[in-house]
Structures are given as structure tokens and as C-alpha cells.
N, C-alpha and C positions, 0 to 999 in steps of 0.2 A: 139102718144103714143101707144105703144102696147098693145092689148086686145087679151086673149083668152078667151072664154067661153067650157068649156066642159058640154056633155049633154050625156043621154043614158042611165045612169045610172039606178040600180032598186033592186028588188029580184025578185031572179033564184032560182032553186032547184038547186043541185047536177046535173052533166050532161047537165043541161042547156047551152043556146047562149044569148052572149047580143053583141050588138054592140056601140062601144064609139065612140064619134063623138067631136073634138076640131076645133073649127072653131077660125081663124084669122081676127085682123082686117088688110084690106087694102091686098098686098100680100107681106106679112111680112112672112106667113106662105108656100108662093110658094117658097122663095130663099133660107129658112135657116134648117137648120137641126131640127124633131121636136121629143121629146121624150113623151115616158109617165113613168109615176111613179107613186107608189104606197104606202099608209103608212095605215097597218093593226090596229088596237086599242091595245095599248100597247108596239107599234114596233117601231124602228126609220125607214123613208122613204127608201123606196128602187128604182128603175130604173128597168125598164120590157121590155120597147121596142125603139125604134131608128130608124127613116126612115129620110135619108138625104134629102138635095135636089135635090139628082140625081136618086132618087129611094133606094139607098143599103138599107137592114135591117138590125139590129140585136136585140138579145134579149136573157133573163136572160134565164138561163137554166134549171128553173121551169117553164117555159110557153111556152117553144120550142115546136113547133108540135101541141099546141093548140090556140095559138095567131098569130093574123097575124096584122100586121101593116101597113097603105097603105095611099098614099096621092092622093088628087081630087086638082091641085093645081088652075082650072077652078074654085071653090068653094073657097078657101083656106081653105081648112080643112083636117085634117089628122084623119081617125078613125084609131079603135081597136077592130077588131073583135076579140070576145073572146070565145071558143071551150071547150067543156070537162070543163064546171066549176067544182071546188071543192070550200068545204066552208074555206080552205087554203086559195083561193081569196079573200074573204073578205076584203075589204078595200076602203079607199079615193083613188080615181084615179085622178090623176093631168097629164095633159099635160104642156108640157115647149119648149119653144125655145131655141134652141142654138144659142147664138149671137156670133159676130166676135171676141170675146173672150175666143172660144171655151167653156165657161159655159151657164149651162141653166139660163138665166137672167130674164127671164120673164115667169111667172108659171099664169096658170089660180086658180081658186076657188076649182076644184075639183068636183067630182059627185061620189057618195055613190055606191058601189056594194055590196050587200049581198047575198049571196051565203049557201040556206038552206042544210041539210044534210035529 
């Protein structure tokens, strides 16, 4: 069964760095493509960043230049360094795998960022 757990989460001011950490069970998380997502209070869920399993990134064009997405597949975990907070960021951040389905099929719980002004 696949498990992810995300963690890192907190409150930043404005300007702040935090860093997201999604850890895998077993290396589920070395072979398959892992995203994160994000869903503000009031918003429906959005997609922020993308690291395959070959390294590529990508990522939404609100957090270009300030997010960086990277995998340790020795750990199986993929973080989220996150740059230049604003309180725009505000949100649940969820990690997910992409399975052979090309959907993300398997979402962790999520960890809270607040992002003061």
C-alpha cells in the first residue's frame, strides 16, 4: 500500500523560506513521477510543482523562480523548497504520486503553510 506522509509545514512571515518534505513508503516514491498541490481556504485544489522520475521539473507560473522541487530517491522523498513567501501561499500542501495511469492516485494528508503579511 502506498503511503505518503508530508511534513515541514508551519508560519512564515512574508518573505520567508520553508521547506516541504514528502516521504514514500518502500521506493514507490524513487520510480514514479511526484507532484505537490496545493488547496487555499475557499479555493478548489490547484498543482504547483512536478519532479519525474528522471529529475525533469515543472511548475505553475505563480511559484516559478521561487519553488524549487527536488527528489533524494536514496530517502524516497521528494521536498519543496519554498522562496519569497507571500500570504497568496497560504494553503494545504498535499503531495501525490503519479501512478501508471498517468493520475495522481495516491495523495498524502497534507501539512498547513501560513504565510503572515
Amino acid at each position: 500500500q502506498v503511503q505518503l506522509v508530508e511534513s515541514g509545514g508551519g508560519l512564515v512571515q512574508a518573505g520567508g523560506s520553508l521547506r516541504l518534505a514528502c516521504a514514500g513508503s518502500g521506493s514507490i516514491v524513487s520510480s514514479n513521477a511526484v507532484g505537490w498541490h496545493r488547496q487555499a481556504p475557499g479555493k478548489q485544489r490547484e498543482w504547483v510543482a512536478t519532479v519525474t522520475h528522471d529529475g525533469s521539473t515543472s511548475y505553475v507560473d505563480s511559484v516559478e523562480g521561487r519553488f524549487t522541487i527536488s527528489r533524494d530517491n536514496a530517502k524516497n522523498t521528494v521536498y519543496l523548497q519554498m522562496n519569497s513567501l507571500k500570504p497568496e501561499d497560504t494553503a494545504v500542501y498535499y503531495c501525490a504520486l503519479r501512478s501508471w495511469t498517468g493520475a495522481y492516485d495516491y495523495w498524502g494528508k497534507g501539512t498547513l503553510v501560513t504565510v503572515s503579511s
